[in-house]
C-alpha angles and dihedrals in degrees: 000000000000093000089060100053086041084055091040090052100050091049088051092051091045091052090039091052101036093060090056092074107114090215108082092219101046079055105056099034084055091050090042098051092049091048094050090038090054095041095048092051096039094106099054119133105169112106094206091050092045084053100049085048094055105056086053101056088043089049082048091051090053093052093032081061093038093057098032086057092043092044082057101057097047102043111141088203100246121134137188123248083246096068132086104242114186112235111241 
């Protein structure tokens, strides 16, 4: 079913980008609300409303690269003691 691999896709790509945020909570909160949002939504069978749902996790992949490319390029390098910083 192309829908579903379309669907599949755009979850992967939320959780892919939304890991990229510098800022560890930025990060987790990103890869927490498209994880609730899919899951609540999971058992959806009505084509208007998956559509619907579609375009707007396609409209919040667009902003989640956006920020997570504009997080990158203004990190101040700290971290907090709950991340895995590599040791130089």
């Amino acid at each position: 079913m192309a829908d579903r691999a379309h669907v599949l896709s755009l979850y992967r790509n939320l959780l892919r980008h939304g890991n990229k945020f510098a800022s560890y909570n930025f990060r987790k909160y990103a890869v927490r609300r498209s994880r609730d949002a899919f899951r609540q939504h999971q058992q959806e069978a009505d084509p208007a409303v998956v559509s619907q749902l579609i375009k707007k996790a396609e409209h919040d992949l667009n902003v989640v690269r956006r920020q997570a490319a504009i997080s990158q390029l203004y990190t101040t390098g700290d971290h907090l003691v709950l991340e895995n910083v590599p040791k130089l």
